[in-house]
Backbone as CSV, one residue per row, in Angstrom:
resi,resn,N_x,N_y,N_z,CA_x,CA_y,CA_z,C_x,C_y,C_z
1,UNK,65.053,-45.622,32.071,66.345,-46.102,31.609,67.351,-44.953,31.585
2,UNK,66.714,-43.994,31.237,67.821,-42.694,31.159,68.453,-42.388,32.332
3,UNK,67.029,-41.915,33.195,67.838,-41.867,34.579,68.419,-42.225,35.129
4,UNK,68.418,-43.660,35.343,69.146,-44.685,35.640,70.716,-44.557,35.192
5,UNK,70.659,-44.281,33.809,71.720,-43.929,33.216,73.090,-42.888,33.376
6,UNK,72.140,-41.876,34.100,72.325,-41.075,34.708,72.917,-41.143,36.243
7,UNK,72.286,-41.834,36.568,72.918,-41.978,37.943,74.165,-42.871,37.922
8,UNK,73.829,-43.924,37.091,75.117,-44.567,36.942,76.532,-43.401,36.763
9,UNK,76.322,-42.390,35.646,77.228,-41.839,35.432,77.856,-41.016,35.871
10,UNK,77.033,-40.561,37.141,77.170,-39.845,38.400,78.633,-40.403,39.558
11,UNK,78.331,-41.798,39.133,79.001,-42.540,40.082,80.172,-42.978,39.055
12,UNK,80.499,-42.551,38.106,81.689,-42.606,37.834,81.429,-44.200,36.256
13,UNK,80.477,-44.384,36.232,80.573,-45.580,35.769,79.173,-45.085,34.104
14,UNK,80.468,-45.763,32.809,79.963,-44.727,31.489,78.721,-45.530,30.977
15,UNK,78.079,-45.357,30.643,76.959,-45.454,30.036,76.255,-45.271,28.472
16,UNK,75.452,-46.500,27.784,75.097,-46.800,26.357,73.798,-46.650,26.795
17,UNK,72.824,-46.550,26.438,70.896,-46.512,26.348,70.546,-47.005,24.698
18,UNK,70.287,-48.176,24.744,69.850,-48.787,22.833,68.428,-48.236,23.333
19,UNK,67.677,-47.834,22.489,66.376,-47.579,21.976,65.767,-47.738,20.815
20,UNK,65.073,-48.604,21.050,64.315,-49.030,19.495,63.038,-47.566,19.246
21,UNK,62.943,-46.864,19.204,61.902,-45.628,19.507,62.669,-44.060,19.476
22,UNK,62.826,-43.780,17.943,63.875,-42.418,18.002,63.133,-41.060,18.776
23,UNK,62.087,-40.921,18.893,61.806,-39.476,20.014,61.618,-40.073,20.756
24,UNK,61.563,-41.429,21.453,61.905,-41.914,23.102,63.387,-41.940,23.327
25,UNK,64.315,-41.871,22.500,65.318,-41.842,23.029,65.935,-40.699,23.360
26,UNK,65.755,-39.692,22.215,65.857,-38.438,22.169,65.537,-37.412,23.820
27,UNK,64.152,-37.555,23.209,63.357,-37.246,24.249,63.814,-37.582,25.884
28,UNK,64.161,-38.351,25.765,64.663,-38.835,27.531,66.062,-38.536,27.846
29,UNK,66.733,-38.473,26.934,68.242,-37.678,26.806,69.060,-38.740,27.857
30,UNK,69.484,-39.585,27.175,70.594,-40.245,28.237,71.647,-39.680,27.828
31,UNK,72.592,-39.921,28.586,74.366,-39.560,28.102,74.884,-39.646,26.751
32,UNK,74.559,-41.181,26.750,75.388,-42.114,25.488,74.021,-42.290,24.973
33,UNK,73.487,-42.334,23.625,72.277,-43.263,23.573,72.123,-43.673,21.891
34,UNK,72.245,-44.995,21.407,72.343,-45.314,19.956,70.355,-45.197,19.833
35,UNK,70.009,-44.478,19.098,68.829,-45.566,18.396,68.627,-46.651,16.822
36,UNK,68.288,-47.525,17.949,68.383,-48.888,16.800,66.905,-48.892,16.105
37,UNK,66.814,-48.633,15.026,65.544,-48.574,14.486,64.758,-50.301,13.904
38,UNK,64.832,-50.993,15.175,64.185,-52.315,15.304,62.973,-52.495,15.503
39,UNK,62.462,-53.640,15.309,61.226,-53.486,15.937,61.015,-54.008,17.553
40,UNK,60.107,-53.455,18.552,60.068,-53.815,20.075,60.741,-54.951,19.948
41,UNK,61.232,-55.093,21.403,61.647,-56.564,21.446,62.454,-57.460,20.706
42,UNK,63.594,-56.473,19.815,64.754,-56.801,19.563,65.474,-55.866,19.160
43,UNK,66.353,-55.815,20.364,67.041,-54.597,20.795,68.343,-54.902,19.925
44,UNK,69.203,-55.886,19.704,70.402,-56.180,18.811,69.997,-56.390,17.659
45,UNK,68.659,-56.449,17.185,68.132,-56.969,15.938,68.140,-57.940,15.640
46,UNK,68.984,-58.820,14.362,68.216,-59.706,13.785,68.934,-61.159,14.604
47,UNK,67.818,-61.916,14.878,67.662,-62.986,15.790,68.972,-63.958,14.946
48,UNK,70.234,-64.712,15.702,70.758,-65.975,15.214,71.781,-64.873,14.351
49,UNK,71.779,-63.802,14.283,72.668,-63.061,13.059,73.463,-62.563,13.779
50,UNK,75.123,-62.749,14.202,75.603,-62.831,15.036,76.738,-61.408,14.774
51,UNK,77.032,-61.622,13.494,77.569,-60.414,12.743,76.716,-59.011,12.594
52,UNK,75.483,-59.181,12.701,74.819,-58.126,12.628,74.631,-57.532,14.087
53,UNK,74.570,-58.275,15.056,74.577,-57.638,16.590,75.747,-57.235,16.661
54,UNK,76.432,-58.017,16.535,78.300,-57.415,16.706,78.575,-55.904,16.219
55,UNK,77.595,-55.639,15.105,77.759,-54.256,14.301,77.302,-53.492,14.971
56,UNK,75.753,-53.449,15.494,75.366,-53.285,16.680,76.232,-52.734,17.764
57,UNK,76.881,-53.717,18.688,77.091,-53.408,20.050,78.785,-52.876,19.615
58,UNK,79.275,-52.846,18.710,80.774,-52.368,18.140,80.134,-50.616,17.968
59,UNK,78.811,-49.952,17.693,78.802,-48.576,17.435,78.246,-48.483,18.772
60,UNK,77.509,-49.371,19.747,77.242,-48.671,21.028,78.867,-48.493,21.365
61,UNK,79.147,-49.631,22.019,80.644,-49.139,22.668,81.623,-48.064,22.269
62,UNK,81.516,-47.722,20.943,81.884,-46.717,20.380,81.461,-45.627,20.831
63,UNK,80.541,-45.551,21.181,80.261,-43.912,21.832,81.044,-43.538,23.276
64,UNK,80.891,-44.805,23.983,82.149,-44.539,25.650,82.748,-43.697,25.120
65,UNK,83.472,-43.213,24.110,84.604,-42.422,23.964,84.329,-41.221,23.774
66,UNK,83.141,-41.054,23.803,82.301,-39.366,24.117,82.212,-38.838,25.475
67,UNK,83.130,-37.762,25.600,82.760,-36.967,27.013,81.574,-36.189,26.835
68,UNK,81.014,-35.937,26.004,79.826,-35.197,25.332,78.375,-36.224,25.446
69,UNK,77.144,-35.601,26.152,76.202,-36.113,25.537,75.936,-36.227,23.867
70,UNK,75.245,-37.817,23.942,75.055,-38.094,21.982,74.555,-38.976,22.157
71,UNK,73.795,-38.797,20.475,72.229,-40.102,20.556,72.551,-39.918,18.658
72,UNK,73.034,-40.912,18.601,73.389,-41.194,17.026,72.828,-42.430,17.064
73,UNK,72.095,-42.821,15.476,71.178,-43.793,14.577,71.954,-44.956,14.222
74,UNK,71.994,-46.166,14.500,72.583,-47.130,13.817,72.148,-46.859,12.295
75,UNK,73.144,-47.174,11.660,73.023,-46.932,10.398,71.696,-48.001,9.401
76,UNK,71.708,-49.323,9.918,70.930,-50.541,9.259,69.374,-50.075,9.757
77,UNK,68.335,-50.444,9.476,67.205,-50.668,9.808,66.370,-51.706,9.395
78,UNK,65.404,-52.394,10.593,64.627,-53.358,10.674,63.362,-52.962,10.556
79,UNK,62.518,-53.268,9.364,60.919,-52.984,9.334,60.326,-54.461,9.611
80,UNK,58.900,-54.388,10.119,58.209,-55.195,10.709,56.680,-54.587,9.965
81,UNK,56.355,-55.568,8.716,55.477,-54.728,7.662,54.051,-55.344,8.430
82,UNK,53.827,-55.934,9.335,52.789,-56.203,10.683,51.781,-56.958,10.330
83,UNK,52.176,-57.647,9.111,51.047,-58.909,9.130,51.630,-60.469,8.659
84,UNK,53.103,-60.460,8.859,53.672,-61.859,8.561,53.563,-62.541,10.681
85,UNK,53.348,-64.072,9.898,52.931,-64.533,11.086,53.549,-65.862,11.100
86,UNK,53.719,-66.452,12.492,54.293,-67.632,12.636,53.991,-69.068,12.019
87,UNK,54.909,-69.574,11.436,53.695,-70.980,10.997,54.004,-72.164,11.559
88,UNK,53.219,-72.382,12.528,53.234,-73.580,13.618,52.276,-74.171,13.591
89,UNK,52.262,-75.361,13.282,51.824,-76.583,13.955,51.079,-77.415,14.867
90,UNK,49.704,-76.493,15.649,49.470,-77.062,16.934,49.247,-78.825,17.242
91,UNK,49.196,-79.286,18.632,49.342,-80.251,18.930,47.685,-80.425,18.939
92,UNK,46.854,-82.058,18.340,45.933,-82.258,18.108,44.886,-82.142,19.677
93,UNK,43.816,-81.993,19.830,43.567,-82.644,20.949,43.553,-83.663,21.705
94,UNK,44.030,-83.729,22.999,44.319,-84.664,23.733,43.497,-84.891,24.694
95,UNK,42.939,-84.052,25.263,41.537,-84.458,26.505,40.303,-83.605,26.141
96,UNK,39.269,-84.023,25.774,38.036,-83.624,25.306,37.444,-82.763,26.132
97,UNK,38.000,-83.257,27.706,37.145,-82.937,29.029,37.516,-81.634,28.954
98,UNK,38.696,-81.115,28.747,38.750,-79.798,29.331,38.399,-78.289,27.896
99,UNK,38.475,-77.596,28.219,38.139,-76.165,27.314,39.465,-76.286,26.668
100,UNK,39.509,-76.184,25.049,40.241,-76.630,24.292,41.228,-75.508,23.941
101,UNK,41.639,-74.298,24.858,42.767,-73.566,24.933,43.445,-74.360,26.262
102,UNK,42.901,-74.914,27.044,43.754,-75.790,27.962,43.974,-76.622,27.969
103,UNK,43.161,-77.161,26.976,43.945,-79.175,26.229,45.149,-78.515,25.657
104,UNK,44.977,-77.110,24.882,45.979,-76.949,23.942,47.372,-76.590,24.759
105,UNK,47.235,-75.687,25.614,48.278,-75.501,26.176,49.014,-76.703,26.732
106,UNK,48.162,-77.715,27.552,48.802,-78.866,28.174,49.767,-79.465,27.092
107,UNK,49.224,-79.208,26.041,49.570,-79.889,24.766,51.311,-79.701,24.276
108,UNK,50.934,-78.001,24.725,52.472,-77.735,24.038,53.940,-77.898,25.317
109,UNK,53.521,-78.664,26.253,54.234,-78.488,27.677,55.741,-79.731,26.874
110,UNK,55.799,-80.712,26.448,56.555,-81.092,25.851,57.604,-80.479,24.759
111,UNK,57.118,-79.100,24.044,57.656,-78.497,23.299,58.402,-77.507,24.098
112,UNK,57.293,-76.839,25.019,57.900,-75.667,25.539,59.175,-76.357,26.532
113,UNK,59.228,-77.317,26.727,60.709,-78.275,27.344,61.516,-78.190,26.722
114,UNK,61.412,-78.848,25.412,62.523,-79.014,24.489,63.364,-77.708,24.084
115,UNK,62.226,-76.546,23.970,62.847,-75.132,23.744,63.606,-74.579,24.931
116,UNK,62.723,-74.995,26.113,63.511,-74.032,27.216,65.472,-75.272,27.112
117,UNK,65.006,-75.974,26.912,66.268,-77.002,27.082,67.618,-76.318,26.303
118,UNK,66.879,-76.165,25.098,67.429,-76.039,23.707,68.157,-74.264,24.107
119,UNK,67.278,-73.555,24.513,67.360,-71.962,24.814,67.388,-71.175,25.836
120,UNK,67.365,-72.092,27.113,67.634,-71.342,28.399,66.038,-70.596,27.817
121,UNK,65.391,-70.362,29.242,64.032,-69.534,29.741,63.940,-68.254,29.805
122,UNK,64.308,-67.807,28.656,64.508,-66.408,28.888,63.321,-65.633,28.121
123,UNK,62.165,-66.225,27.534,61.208,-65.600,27.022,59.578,-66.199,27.647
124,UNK,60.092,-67.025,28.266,58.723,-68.134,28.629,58.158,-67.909,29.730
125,UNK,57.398,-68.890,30.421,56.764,-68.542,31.410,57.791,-68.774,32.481
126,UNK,57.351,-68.449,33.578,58.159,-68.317,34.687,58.088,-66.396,35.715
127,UNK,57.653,-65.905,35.310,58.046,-64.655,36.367,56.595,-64.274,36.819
128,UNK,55.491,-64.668,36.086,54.205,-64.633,37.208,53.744,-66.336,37.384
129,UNK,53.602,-67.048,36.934,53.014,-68.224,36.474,53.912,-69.351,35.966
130,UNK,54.438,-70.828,36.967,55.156,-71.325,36.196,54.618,-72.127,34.938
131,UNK,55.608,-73.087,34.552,54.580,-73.689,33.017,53.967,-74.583,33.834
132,UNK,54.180,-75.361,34.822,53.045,-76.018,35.796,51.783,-75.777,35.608
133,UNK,51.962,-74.457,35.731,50.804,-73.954,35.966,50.169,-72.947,34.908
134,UNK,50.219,-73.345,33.814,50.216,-72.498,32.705,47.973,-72.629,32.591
135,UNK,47.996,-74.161,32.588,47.112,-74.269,32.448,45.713,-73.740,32.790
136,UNK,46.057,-73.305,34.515,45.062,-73.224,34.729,44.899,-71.809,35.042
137,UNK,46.219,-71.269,34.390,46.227,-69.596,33.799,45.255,-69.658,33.468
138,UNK,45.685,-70.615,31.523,44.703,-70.447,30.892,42.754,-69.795,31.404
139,UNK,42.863,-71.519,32.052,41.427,-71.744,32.881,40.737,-70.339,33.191
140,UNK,41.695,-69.644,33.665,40.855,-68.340,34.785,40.324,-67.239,33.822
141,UNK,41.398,-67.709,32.419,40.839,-65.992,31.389,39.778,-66.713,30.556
142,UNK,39.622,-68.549,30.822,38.494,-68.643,29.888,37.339,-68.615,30.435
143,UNK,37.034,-68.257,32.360,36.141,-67.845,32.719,35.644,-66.493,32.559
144,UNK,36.562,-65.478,32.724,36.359,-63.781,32.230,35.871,-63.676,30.867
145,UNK,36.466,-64.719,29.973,35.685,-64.641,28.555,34.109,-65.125,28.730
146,UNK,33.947,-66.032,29.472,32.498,-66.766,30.013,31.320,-65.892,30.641
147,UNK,32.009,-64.877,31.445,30.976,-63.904,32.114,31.923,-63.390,33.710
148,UNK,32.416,-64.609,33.773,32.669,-64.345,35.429,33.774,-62.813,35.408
149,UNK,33.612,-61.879,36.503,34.514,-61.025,37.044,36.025,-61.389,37.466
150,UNK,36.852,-60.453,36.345,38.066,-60.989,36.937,38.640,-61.457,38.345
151,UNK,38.381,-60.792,38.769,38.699,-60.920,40.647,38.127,-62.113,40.618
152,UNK,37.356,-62.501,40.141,36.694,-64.253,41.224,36.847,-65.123,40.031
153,UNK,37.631,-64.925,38.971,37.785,-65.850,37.909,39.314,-66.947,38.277
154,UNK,39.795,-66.512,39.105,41.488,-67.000,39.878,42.517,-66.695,38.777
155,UNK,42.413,-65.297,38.601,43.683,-64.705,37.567,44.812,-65.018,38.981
156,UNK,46.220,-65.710,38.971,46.953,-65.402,39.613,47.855,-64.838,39.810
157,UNK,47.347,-63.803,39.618,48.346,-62.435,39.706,47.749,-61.138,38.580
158,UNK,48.321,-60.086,38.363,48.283,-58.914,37.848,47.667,-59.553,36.141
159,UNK,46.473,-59.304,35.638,46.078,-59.880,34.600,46.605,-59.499,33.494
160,UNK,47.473,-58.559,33.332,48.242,-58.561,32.026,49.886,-59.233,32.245
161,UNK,50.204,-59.619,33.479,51.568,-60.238,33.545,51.227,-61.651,33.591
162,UNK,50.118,-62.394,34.063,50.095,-64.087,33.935,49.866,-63.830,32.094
163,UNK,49.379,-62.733,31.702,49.165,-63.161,29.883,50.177,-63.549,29.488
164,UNK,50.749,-62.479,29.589,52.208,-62.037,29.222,53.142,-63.642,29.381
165,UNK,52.949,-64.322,30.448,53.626,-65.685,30.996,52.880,-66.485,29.911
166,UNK,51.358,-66.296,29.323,51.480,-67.466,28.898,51.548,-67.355,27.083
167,UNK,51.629,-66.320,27.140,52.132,-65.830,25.648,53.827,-66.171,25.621
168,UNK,54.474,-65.997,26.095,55.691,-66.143,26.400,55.498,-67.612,26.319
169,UNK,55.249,-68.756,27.130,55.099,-70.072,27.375,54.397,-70.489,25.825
170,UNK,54.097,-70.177,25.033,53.433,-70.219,23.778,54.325,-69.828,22.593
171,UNK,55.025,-68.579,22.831,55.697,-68.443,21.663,57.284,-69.296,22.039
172,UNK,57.334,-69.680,23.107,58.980,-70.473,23.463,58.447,-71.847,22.861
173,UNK,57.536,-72.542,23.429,56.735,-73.839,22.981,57.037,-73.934,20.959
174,UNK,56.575,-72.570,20.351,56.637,-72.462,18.914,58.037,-72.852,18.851
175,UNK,59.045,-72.285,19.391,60.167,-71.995,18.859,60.338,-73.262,17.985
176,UNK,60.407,-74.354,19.619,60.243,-75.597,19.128,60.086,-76.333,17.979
177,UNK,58.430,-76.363,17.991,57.976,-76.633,16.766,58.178,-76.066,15.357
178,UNK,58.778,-74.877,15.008,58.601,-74.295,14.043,60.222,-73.813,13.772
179,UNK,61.183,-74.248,14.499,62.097,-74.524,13.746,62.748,-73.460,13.608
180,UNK,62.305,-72.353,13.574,62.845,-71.024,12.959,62.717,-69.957,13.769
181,UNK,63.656,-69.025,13.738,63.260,-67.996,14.738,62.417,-66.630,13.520
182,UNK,61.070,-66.945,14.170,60.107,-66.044,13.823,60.797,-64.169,13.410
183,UNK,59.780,-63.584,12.807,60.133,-62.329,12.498,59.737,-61.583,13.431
184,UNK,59.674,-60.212,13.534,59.680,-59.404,14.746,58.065,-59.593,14.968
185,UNK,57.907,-59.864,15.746,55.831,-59.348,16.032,55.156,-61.306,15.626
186,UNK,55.717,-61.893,14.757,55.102,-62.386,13.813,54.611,-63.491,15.166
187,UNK,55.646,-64.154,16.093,55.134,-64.965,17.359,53.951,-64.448,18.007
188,UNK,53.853,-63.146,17.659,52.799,-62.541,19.086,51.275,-62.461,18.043
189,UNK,51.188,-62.270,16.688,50.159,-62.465,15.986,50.074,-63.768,15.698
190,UNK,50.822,-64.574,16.341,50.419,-65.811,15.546,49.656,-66.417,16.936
191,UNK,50.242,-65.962,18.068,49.370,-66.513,19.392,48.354,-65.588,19.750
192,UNK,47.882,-64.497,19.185,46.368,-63.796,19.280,45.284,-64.703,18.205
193,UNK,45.632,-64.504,17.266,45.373,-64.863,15.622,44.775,-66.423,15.662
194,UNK,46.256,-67.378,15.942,45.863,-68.662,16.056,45.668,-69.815,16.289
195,UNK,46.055,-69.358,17.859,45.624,-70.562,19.134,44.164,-70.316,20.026
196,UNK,44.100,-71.467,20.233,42.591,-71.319,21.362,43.049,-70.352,21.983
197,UNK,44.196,-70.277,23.225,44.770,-69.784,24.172,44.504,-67.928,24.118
198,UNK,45.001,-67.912,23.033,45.495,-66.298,22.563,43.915,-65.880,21.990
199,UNK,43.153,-66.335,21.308,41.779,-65.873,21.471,40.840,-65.908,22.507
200,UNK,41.379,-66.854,23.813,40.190,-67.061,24.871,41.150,-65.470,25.501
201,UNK,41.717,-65.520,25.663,42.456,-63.927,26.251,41.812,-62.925,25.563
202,UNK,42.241,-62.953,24.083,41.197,-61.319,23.384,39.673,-61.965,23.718
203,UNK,38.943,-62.332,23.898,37.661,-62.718,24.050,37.363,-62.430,26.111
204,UNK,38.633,-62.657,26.931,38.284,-62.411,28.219,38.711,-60.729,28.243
205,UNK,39.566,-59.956,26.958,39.825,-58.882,27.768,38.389,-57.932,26.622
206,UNK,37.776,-58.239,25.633,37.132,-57.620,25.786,35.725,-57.875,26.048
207,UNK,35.528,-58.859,27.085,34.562,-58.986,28.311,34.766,-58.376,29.707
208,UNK,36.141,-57.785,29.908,36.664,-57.006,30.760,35.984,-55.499,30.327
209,UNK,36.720,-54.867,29.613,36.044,-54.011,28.965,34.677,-53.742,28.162
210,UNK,33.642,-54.891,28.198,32.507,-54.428,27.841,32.403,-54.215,29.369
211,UNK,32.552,-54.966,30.769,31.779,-54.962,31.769,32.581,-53.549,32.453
212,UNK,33.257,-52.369,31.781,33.639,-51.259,32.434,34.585,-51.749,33.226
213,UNK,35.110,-52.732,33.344,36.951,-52.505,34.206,37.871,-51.369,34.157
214,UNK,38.559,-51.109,34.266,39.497,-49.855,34.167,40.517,-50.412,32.714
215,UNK,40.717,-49.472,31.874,41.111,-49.477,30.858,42.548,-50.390,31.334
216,UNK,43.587,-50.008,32.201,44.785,-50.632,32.220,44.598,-51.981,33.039
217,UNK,43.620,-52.502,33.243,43.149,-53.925,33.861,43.273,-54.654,32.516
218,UNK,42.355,-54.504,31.831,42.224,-54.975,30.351,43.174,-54.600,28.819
219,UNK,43.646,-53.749,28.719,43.708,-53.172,27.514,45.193,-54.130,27.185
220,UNK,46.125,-53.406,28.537,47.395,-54.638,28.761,47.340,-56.133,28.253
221,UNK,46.484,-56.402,28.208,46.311,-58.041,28.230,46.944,-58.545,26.584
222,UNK,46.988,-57.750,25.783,47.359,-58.208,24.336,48.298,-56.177,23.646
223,UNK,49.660,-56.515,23.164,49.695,-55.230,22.640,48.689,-54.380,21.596
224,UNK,48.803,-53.013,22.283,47.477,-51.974,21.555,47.048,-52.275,20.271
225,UNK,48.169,-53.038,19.381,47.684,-53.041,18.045,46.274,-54.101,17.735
226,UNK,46.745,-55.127,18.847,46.149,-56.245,18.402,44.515,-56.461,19.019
């Protein structure tokens, strides 16, 4: 991002870098650079709080007016105390026949509609895996949890980016149901924690890693904490 930043500014054109991570921002030295002391994955902070981003992007733009490199702290801070979690609702079972993280997912394909409807697709599935095809995502990590080798389990595509699609396709589906926009982290523990889906994944990645895969095959598949 810095560099980037950099080059932009090369070419005449000024430059902001938000960083939620104060010695990553530091450390990488862009031109302009605020750090927002948020948690990942919300870079303006607090979700629906429209006055509080505004405060936000009113001290980035504020820096353009520095001919000087500078990396000054938004003043507010967001803690994420890492064990509040989403409270949703899953949809009951609907087909017996199939492995019941892929009844479940089929399940939430009505929700995850209403949200993408409601919110434009900007967190869901779609960039490895569409929601079409969410399911039989699922399917392939509940064979790697089963025994089978990733490669012949039909991951389609890079096995931590179809997750990533269907964690995404899971926490957009919540939005839905649950009404509320979740706290920082709290969507992503609530789909490790407490869907079929999000445990047949921790259960296929560490069957990846008992069978010696390469650490960044597996480890990716859920963030380090979890």
């Amino acid at each position: 991002m810095s560099t980037l930043a950099h080059v932009f500014e090369e070419a005449g054109i000024a430059t902001v870098a938000l960083g939620s991570i104060g010695a990553h921002i530091q450390g990488t030295a862009p031109p302009r650079g605020l750090w927002c002391d948020f948690p990942l994955g919300r870079p303006l902070g607090k979700p629906n709080d429209a006055d509080f981003q505004h405060r936000v992007l009113a001290h980035a733009f504020g820096l353009l007016t520095s001919d000087q490199p500078v990396v000054e702290k938004f003043a507010e801070s967001i803690d994420d105390d890492g064990t509040s979690t989403m409270s949703c609702e899953l949809p009951p079972r609907h087909d017996p026949s199939l492995h019941p993280a892929v009844d479940e997912a089929n399940g939430l394909r009505q929700a995850y509609d209403r949200a993408v409807a409601k919110l434009g697709n900007r967190t869901g599935a779609g960039r490895v895996v569409a929601a079409d095809d969410i399911g039989d995502a699922v399917q392939s990590f509940v064979r790697v949890a089963e025994g089978t080798p990733w490669k012949e389990a039909g991951i389609p595509g890079i096995p931590a980016r179809v997750a990533q699609d269907i964690r995404g396709y899971y926490e957009t589906a919540a939005l839905a149901l649950a009404e509320h926009a979740p706290a920082a982290w709290a969507g992503a523990r609530w789909f490790f924690t407490s869907t079929e889906a999000g445990r047949t994944i921790m259960a296929a990645r560490k069957a990846m890693a008992d069978a010696g895969e390469k650490q960044p095959i597996w480890f990716f598949l859920a963030p380090g904490d979890m």
